[in-house]
C-alpha positions in Angstrom: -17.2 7.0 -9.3 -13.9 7.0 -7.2 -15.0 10.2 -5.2 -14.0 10.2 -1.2 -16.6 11.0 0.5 -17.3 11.1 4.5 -19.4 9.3 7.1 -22.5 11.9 5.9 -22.2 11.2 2.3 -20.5 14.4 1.6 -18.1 14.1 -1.2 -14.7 15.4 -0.5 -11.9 17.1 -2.2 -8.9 14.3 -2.7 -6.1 16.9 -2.1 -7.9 18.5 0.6 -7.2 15.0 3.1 -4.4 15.2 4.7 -1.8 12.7 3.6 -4.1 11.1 0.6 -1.5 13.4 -2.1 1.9 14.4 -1.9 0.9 18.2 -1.9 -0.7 17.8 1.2 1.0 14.8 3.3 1.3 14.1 6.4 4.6 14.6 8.7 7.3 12.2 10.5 10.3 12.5 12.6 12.6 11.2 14.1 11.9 8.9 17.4 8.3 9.6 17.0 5.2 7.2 16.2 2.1 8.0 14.4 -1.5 6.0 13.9 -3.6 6.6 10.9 -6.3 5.0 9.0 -6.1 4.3 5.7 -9.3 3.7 4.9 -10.4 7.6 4.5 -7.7 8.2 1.9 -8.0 6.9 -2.0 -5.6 5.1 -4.1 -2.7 7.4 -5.0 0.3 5.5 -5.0 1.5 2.2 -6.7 5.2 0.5 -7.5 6.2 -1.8 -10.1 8.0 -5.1 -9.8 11.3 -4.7 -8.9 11.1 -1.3 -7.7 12.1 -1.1 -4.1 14.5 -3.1 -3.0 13.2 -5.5 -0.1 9.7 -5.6 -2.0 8.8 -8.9 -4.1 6.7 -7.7 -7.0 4.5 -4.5 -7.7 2.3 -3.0 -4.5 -0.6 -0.4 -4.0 -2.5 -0.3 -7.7 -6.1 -1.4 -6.3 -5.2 -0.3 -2.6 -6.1 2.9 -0.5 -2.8 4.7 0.8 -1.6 7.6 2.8 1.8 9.6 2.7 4.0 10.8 5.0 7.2 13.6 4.2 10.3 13.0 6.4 13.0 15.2 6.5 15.8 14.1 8.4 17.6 16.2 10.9 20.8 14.0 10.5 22.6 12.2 7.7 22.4 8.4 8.7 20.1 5.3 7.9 16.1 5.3 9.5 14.4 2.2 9.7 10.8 3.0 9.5 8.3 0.3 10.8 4.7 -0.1 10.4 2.6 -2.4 12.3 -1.1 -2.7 11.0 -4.5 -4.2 11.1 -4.4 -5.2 7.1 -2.0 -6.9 4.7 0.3 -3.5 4.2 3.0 -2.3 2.3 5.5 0.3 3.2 7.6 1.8 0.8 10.3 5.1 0.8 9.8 7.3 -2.5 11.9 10.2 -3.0 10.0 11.8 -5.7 6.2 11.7 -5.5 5.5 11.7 -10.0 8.0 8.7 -9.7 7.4 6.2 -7.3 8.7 3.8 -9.5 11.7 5.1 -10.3 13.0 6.8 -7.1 12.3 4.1 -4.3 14.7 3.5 -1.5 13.0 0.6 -0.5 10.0 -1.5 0.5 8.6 -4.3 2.7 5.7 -6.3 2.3 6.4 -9.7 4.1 3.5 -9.5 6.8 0.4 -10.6 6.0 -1.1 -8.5 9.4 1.9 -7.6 11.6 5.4 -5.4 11.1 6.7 -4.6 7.9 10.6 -2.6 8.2 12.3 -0.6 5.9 15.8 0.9 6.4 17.1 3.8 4.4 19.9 6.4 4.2 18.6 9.6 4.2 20.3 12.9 4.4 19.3 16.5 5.7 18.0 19.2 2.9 16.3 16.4 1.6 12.2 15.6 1.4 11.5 11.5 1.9 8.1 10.3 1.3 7.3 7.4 3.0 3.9 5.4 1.9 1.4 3.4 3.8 -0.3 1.4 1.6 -1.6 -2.2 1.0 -0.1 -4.9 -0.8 -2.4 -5.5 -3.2 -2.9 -4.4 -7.0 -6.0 -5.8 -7.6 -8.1 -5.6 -3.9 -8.5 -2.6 -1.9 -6.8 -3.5 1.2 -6.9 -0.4 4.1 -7.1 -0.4 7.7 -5.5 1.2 10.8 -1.8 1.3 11.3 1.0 2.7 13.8 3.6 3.9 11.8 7.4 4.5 13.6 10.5 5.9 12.8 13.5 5.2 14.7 16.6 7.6 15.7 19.2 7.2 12.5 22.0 4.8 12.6 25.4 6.6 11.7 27.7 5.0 9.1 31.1 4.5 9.9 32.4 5.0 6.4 35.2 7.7 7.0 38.1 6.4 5.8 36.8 3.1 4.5 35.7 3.1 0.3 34.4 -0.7 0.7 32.6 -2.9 3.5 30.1 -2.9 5.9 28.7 1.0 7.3 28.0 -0.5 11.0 24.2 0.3 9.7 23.4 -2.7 8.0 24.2 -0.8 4.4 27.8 -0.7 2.7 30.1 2.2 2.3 30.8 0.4 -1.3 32.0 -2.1 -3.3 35.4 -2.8 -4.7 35.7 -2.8 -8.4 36.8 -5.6 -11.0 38.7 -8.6 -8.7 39.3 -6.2 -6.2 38.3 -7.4 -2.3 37.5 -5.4 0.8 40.1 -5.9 3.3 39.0 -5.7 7.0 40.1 -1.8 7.2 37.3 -1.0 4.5 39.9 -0.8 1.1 40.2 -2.8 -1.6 42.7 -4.7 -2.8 44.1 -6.6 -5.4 42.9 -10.5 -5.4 46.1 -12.4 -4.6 47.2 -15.1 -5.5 43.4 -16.4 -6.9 40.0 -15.0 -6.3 
């Protein structure tokens, strides 16, 4: 009936796993690295096609995921990076009701190996970041090592347009407007 129970058949409380619900995840830094198993949590967390950038299609309806909160020390862009033993998905959420709607980004392009995600993230601020697998329709779990690396800083002082130095842009010029190699825009001249 959908219950988690343990090795003795004792049925457990969902919230009462660490990680398995966003009111009790587990924690990442910063430079750290962290193994789990995701096949002691339940299915909690799903996104729809189109969702997270980096991610092809909708991941984690019929598959067993665990959660992790991040809150960065430093503004700047993470790359988090999961290795696993299973066809994963990763995926940043800022807002646990609304996976959907508040995803940084995703990766699913492994079938068993390293899926990366980069995003900016900013102090003050809670990131969820979800170990899940690929699937909508399978229940796809295993063991994982999941990584976060020390932030990238953007170079965006001064600059409005162009690339941050992280892989990200500090923005994009409007209309016919073109970045310049300083990081401005400027008028299109004489034909864009």
């Amino acid at each position: 009936d959908g219950e988690l129970c343990d090795a003795g058949g004792q049925c457990l409380d969902a919230a009462s796993i660490p990680g398995n619900v966003c009111a009790n995840p587990l924690t990442t830094q910063a430079a750290s690295e962290t193994s789990g198993d995701t096949s002691i949590a339940s299915n909690s967390f799903s996104v729809e096609s189109g969702a997270c950038p980096g991610a092809y299609g909708a991941k984690g309806a019929g598959s067993r995921d665990l959660v992790y909160r991040f809150e960065p020390s430093a503004s700047g862009v993470y790359e988090a990076t999961l290795t696993s033993d299973f066809d994963a998905a990763l995926y940043v959420i800022t807002t646990c009701d609304d996976p959907t709607g508040s995803c940084l980004g995703g990766a699913d392009s492994a079938i068993i190996g390293d899926e990366i995600v980069s995003f900016a993230a900013d102090p003050g601020q809670s990131y969820y970041i979800v170990v899940d697998g690929w699937s909508n329709s399978s229940d796809l779990y295993g063991t994982f090592t999941l990584s976060i690396a020390e932030p990238c800083i953007q170079q965006c002082e001064g600059k409005v347009c162009g690339d941050d130095g992280c892989g990200q842009s500090c923005g994009t010029c409007p209309g016919f407007e073109t970045c310049n190699n300083d990081g401005q825009c400027e008028a299109c001249e004489p034909e864009c």
